[in-house]
MIFI-349755 format. One line per field, with one value per residue (C-alpha): residue in one letter; x, y, z. Coordinates in steps of 0.05 Angstrom, whole numbers. Each point is the difference from the previous one (the first is absolute). Layout:
res: (A, ...)
px: (X, ...)
py: (Y, ...)
pz: (Z, ...)
END
This chain:
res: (X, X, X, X, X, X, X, X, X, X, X, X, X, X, X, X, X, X, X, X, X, X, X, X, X, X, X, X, X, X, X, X, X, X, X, X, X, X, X, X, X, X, X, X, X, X, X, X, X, X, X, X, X, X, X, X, X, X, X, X, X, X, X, X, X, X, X, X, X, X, X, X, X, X, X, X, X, X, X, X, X, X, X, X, X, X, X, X, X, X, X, X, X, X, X, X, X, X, X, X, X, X, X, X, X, X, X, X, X, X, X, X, X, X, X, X, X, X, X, X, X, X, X, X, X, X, X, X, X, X, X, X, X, X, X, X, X, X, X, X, X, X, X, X, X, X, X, X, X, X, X, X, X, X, X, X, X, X, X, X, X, X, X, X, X, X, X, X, X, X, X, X, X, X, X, X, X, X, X, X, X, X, X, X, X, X, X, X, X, X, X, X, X, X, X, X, X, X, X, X, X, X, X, X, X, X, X, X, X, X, X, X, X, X, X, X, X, X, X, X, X, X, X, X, X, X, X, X, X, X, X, X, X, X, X, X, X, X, X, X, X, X, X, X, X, X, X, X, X, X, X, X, X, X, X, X, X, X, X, X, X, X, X, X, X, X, X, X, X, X, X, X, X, X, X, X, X, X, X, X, X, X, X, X, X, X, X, X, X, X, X, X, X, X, X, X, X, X, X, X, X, X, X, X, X, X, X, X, X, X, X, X, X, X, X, X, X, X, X, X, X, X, X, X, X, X, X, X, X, X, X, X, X, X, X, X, X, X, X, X, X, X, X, X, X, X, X, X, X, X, X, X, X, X, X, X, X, X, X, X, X, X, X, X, X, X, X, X, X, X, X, X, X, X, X, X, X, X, X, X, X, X, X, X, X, X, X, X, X, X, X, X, X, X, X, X, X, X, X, X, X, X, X, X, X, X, X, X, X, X, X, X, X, X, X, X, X, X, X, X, X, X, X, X, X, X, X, X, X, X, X, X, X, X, X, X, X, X, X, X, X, X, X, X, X, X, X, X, X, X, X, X, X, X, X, X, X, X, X, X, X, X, X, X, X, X, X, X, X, X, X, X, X, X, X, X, X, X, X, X, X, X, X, X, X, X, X, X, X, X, X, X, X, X, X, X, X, X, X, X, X, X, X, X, X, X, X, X, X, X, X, X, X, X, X, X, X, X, X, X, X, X, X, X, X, X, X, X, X, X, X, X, X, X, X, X, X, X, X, X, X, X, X, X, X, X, X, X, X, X, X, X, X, X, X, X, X, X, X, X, X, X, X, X, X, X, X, X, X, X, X, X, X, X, X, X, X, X, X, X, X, X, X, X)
px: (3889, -50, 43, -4, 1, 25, -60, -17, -3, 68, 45, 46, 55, -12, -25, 73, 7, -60, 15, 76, -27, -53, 40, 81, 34, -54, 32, -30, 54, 24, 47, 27, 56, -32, 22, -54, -28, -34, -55, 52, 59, -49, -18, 74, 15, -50, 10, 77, -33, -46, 55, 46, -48, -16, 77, -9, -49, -68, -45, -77, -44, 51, -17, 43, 9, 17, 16, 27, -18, -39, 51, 9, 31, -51, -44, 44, 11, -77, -10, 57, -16, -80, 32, 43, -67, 11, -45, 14, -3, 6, 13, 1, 81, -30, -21, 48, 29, -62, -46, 45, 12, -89, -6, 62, -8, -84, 14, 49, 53, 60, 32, 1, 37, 22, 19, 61, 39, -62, -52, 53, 12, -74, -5, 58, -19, -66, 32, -17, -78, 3, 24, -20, 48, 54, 24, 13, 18, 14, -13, 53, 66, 16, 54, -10, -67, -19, -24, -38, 54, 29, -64, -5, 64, -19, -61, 44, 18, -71, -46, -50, -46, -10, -24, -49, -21, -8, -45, -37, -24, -25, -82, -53, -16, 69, 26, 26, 22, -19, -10, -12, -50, 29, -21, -43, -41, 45, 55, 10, -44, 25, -39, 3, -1, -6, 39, -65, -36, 57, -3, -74, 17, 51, -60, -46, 50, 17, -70, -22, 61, 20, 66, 33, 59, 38, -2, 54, -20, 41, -2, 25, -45, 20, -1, -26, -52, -69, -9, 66, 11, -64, 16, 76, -42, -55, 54, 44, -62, -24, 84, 9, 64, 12, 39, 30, 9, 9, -46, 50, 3, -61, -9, 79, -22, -64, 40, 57, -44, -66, -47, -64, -38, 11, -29, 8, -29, -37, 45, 46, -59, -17, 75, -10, -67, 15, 72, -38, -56, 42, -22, -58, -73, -60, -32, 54, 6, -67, -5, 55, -16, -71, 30, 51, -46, -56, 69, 8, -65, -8, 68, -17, -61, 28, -39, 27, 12, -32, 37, -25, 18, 71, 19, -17, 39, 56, 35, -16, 37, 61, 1, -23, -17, 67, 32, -23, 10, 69, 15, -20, 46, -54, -21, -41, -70, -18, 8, -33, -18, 2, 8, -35, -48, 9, -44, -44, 10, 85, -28, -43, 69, 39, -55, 0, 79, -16, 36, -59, 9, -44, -13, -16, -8, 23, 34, 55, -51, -30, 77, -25, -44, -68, -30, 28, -5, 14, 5, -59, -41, 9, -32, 40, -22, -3, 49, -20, -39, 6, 64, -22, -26, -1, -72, -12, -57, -18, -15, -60, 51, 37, 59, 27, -3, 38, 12, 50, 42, 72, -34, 55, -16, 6, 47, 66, -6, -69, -59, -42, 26, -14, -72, -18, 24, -33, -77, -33, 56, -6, 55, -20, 47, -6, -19, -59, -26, -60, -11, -47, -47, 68, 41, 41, 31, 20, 27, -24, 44, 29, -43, 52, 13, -75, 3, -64, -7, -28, -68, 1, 21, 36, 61, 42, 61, 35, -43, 9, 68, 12, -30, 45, 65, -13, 30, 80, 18, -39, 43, -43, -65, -39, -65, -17, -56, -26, -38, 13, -55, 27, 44, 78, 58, 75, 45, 55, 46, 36, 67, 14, -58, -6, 66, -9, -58, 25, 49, -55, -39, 64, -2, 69, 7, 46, -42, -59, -3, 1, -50, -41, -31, 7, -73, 8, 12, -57, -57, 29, -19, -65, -27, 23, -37, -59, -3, -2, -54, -46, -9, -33, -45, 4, 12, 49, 43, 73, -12, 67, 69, 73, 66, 53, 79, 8, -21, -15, 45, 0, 70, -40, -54, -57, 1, -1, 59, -62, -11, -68, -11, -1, -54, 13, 70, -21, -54, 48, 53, -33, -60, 32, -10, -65, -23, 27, -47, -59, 18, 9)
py: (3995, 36, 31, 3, 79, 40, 26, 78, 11, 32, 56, 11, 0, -74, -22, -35, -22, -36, -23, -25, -44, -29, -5, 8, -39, 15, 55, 71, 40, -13, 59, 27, -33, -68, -2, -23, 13, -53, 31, -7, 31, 53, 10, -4, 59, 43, -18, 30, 59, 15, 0, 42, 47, 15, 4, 53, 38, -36, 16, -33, 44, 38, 2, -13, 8, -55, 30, -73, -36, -77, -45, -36, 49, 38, -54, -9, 77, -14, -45, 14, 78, -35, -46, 56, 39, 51, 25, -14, 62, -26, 46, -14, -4, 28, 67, 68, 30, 50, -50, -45, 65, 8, -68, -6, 70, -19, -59, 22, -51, -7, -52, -14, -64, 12, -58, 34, 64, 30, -4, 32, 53, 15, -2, 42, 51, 6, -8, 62, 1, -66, 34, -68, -44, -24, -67, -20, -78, -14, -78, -2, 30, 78, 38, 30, -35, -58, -61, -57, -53, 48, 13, -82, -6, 51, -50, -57, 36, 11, -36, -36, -1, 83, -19, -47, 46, 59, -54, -19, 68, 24, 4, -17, 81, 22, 37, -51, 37, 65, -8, 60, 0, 14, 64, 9, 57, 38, -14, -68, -14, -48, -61, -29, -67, -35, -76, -29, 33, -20, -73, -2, 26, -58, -56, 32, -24, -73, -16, 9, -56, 47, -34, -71, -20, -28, 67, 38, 75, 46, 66, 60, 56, 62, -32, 66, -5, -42, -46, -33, 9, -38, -52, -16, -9, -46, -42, -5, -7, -62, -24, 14, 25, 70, 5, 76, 27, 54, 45, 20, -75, -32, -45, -33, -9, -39, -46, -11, -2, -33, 26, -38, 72, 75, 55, 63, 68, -5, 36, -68, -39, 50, -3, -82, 9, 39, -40, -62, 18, 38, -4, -32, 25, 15, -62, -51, 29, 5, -76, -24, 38, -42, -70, 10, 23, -50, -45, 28, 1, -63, -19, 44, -30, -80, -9, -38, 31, -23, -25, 43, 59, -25, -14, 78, 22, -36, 37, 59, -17, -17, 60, 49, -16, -40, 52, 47, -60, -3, 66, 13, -58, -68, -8, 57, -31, 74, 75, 56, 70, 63, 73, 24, -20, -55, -19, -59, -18, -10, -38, -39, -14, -25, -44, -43, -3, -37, 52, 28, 76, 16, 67, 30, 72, 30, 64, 24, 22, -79, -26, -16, -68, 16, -42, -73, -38, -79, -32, -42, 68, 55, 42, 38, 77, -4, 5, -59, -6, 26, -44, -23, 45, 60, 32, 41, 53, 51, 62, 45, 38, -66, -4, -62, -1, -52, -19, -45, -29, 13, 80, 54, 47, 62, 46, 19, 69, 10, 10, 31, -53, -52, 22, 8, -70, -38, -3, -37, -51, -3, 18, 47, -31, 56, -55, -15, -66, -52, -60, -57, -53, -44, 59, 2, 72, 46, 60, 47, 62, 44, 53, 55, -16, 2, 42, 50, 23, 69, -32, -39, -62, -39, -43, -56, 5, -68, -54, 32, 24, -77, -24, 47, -31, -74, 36, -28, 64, 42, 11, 51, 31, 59, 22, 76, 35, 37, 60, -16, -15, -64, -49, -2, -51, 8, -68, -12, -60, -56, 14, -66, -22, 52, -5, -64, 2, 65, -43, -62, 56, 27, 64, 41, 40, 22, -21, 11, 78, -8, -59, 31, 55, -56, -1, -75, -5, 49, -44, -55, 38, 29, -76, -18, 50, -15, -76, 33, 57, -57, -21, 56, 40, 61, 56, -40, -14, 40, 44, 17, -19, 28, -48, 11, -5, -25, -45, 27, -17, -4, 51, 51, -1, -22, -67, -25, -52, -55, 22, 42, 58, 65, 29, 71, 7, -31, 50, 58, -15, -24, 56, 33, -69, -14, 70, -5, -60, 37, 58, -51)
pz: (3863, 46, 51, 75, 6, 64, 26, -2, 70, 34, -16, -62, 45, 21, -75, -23, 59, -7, -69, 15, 58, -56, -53, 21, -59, -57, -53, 18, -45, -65, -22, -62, -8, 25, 72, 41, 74, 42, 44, 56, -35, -10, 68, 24, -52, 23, 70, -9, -36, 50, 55, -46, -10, 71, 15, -39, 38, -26, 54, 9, -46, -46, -69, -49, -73, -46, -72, -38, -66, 17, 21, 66, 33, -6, 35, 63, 12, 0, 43, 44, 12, 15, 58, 26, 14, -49, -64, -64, -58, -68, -55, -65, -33, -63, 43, -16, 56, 18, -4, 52, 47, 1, 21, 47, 41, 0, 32, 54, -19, 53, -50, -76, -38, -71, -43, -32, -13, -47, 54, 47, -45, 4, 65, 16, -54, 50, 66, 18, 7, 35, 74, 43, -41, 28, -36, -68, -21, -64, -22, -56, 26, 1, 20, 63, 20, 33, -46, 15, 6, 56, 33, 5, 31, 47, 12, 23, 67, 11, 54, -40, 69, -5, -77, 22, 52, -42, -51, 54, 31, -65, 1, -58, 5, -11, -57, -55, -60, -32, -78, -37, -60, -71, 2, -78, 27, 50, 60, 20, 59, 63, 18, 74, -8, 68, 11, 13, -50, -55, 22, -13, -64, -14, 35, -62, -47, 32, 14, -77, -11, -59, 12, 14, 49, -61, -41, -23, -6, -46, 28, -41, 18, 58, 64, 15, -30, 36, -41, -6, 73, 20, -55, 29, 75, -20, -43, 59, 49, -46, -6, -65, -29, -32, -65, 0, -73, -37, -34, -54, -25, 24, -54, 9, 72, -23, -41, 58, 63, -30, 56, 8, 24, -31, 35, -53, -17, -66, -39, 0, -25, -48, -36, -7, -29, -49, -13, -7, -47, -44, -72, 13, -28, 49, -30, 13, 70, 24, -31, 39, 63, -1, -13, 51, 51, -9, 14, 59, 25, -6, 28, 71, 7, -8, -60, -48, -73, -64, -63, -44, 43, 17, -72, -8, 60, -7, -65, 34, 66, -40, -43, 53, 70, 7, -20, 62, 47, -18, -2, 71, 27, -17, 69, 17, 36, 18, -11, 37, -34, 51, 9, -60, -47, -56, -56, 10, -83, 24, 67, -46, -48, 55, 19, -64, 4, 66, 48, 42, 14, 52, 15, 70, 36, 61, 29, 34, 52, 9, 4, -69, 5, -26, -44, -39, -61, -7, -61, 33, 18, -52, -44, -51, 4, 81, 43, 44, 59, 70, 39, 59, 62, -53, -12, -62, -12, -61, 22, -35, -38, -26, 44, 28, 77, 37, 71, 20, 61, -40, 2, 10, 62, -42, -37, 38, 23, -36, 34, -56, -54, 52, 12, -74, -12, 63, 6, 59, -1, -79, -46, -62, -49, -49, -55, -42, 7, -7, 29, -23, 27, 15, 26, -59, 3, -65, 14, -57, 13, 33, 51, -18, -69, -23, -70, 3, -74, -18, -6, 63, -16, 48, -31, 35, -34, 20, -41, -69, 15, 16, -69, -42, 46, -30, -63, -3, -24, 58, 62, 39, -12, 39, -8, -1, 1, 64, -9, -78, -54, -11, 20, -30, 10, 11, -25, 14, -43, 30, -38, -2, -34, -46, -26, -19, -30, -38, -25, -28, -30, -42, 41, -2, 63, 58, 56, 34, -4, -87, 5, 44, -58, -57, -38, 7, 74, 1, -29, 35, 64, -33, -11, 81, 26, -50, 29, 69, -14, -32, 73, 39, -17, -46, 62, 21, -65, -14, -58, -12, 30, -4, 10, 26, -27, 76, 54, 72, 48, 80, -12, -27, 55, -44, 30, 77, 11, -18, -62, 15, -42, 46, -47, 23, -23, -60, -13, 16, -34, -69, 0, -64, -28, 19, -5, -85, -3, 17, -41, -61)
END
């Protein structure tokens, strides 16, 4: 069903508001352990919340920290510190200590909420270089600290009439939240994102109908993250109903909630591709890639499907596409693809399984809405078209401009970051792009993480490094090669993946770090990056390549809490590897 969608106009401090007076007894919340939250419910939690929090010295324009895993707690401190007048600091729960103390002190918080007694300890092991703070909650009980259950008892004495007055004096122009970029080429930076500039941002969204009133979102990524933030807005904005899972067992929480929409990074995607067409040949997949998707071409258009093509679609669907269905719960209509590139050959996959991934783009600095797919208005290899009110331009040196009503207003505290960002009202996104007759964008790299070989070539990494991923066995790979004669690749194996297939091909090892040198493992790898190289053109093709007996990991530092590669510690800390390849 098409729903009737709160309007982008207003404040995120009246938005549930609006939403609970639309839709009071629809489920907004469906938790873990299957308790469910009307839209009211919702609004009477963070309504006791709110009035907690400002018993405890929550003043109009404090900012405060909120260092918690997604689950609906983490929702109504949202919401409830956004009512209250205060600004909202998300940090990642996967951050170390440091990393929490940059982003904390930076942002001059006067308050910080930590889901449980290891995000205290952080906090407390920082406490020092964060002189404005004052309060700490803790949402799961703590000894010692204030948790949330208190804070909302606390809220029952409170006088629900200064709430609604604090909602009510916020402005459009005032500060909303301050969400600090991942951080894969240096410090995190702070975007100021305005309330009227984030409800645009959520309008963008609703307008494109990329979601229905009856829809049942599973949400598993960072809430402190964009993407999943806007996501959990526009569902509730359209009265849908968020599923909170887990990302540690994503797949049971498929098969108990059965969402009807998936927002997920691509790595999730990646993981069921590769589970799914395990064992199969390149012929018998790129055969039932095209039958499926001639299916569903057909099917999204209204037009009926021929006999003869059915009768060769349907073994397939039972012995493959099924088989994905299923596995991602059997009533998924929808899935959405952000925060880092995917390969349009998986997109294409999903698509003859009948579960449209759509892929999109967007920034922190846009409150993330950019450009859409539909499953009626797609083209795999784009990321979409422009949402509405969003204009797009290419600049002479191939980078994406965009200008926007969700816009931030700058970096906090950086004027010379600010200005090298903002041109004439236009946002210089920093990525490579091309648009076509349509408006169809495709980002084609990175600005920063061009590769200029020794001769002059410039290299996109992502594309190829993409291609070699569709591999089962492949986990991570980086391209290297700047200042270099060639180009040379760093893999990394999924251990779970390679294990098994260790075991198929009668391989006796220890784990990952033995099978990682095996001679057979080896040519395996040779022939993936062979398929990939036979795609671009010579100047562009991996000569050589080293694996790994590990994968990176967001611990280490070598990936951002979304799974981005932060290139530069990778380059650092494997240079005696890639510097042995060129020696070889």
């Amino acid at each position: 069903m098409t729903p009737t969608t709160v309007r982008g106009d207003g404040t995120m401090a009246g938005l549930l508001p609006e939403i609970a007076a639309r839709y009071p007894d629809r489920t907004a919340v469906v938790a873990p352990d299957g308790g469910v939250l009307t839209f009211a419910e919702l609004l009477e939690q963070v309504t006791r919340t709110a009035l907690g929090l400002i018993d405890r010295g929550l003043s109009p324009g404090d900012r405060v920290g909120l260092l918690c895993t997604t689950r609906p707690e983490w929702t109504v401190v949202d919401y409830a510190v956004t009512m209250a007048g205060g600004v909202v600091v998300p940090v990642y729960p996967s951050n170390a200590p440091g990393e929490c103390a940059w982003i904390l002190a930076h942002a001059g918080v006067t308050m910080v909420v930590c889901e449980d007694a290891d995000q205290l300890a952080k906090v407390r092991a920082v406490e020092s270089q964060l002189p404005r703070l004052r309060v700490v909650v803790t949402v799961d009980p703590a000894p010692g600290h204030a948790d949330l259950e208190e804070i909302q008892r606390r809220g029952l004495a409170g006088a629900p009439g200064e709430l609604a007055a604090r909602a009510a004096a916020v402005t459009a122009d005032d500060l909303y939240t301050v969400v600090y970029t991942s951080g894969t080429t240096g410090p995190p930076k702070g975007c100021v994102l305005t309330h009227g500039g984030y409800r645009a941002g959520i309008a963008a969204v609703t307008d494109r109908e990329v979601l229905r009133d009856d829809d049942v979102v599973y949400l598993f990524l960072p809430l402190a993250h964009s993407f999943a933030r806007l996501m959990q807005h526009a569902a509730f904005a359209d009265g849908a109903a968020v599923a909170y899972g887990n990302p540690q067992r994503v797949v049971e929480d498929l098969a108990a909630l059965r969402p009807t929409f998936l927002p997920a990074a691509p790595r999730l995607f990646e993981k069921l591709y590769r589970w799914c067409t395990e064992g199969m040949t390149e012929a018998q997949l790129e055969h039932a890639v095209s039958v499926g998707a001639r299916v569903q071409d057909l099917r999204v258009t209204g037009l009926p499907v021929p006999d003869d093509l059915r009768r060769l679609y349907d073994p397939l669907d039972a012995a493959l596409f099924a088989r994905m269905r299923t596995a991602l719960g059997g009533r998924l209509r929808q899935a959405s693809s952000g925060a880092a590139p995917i390969s349009p050959a998986i997109l294409r996959f999903f698509w003859a399984c009948g579960i449209p991934v759509m892929e999109g783009y967007g920034m922190t600095e846009t409150a993330t809405a950019v450009t859409a797919s539909t499953p009626e208005h797609h083209r795999f290899g784009t990321v979409g078209r422009a949402v509405p009110g969003v204009q797009l331009a290419v600049a002479v040196d191939g980078e994406l401009l965009v200008r926007a009503p969700s816009m931030f207003s700058g970096y906090l505290d950086d004027p010379a970051a600010t200005a090298e960002a903002l041109d004439g009202g236009w946002l210089r996104t920093g990525d490579l792009g091309e648009l076509d007759a349509e408006g169809y964008l495709r980002i084609t790299g990175r600005k920063k993480e061009i590769i200029i070989t020794a001769g002059g070539k410039n290299l996109t990494p992502a594309n190829l490094e993409n291609d070699v991923k569709r591999s089962p066995l492949v986990s991570h790979a980086v391209m290297h090669g700047d200042g270099r004669p060639y180009p040379v690749l760093l893999v990394t194996l999924d251990p779970d993946a390679a294990m098994a297939w260790a075991r198929w091909q009668g391989i006796a090892v220890t784990g990952p770090a033995d099978l990682a040198q095996h001679p057979v493992l080896l040519a395996e790898i040779r022939a993936t990056v062979d398929r990939a190289n036979a795609e671009y053109a010579r100047v562009e093709q991996v000569k050589k390549f080293v694996v790994l007996g590990h994968d990176l990991t967001v611990e280490a530092g070598e990936l951002t809490a979304t799974l981005k590669v932060r290139r530069d510690v990778v380059n650092t800390r494997y240079a005696a590897q890639f510097d042995e390849l060129y020696r070889a």
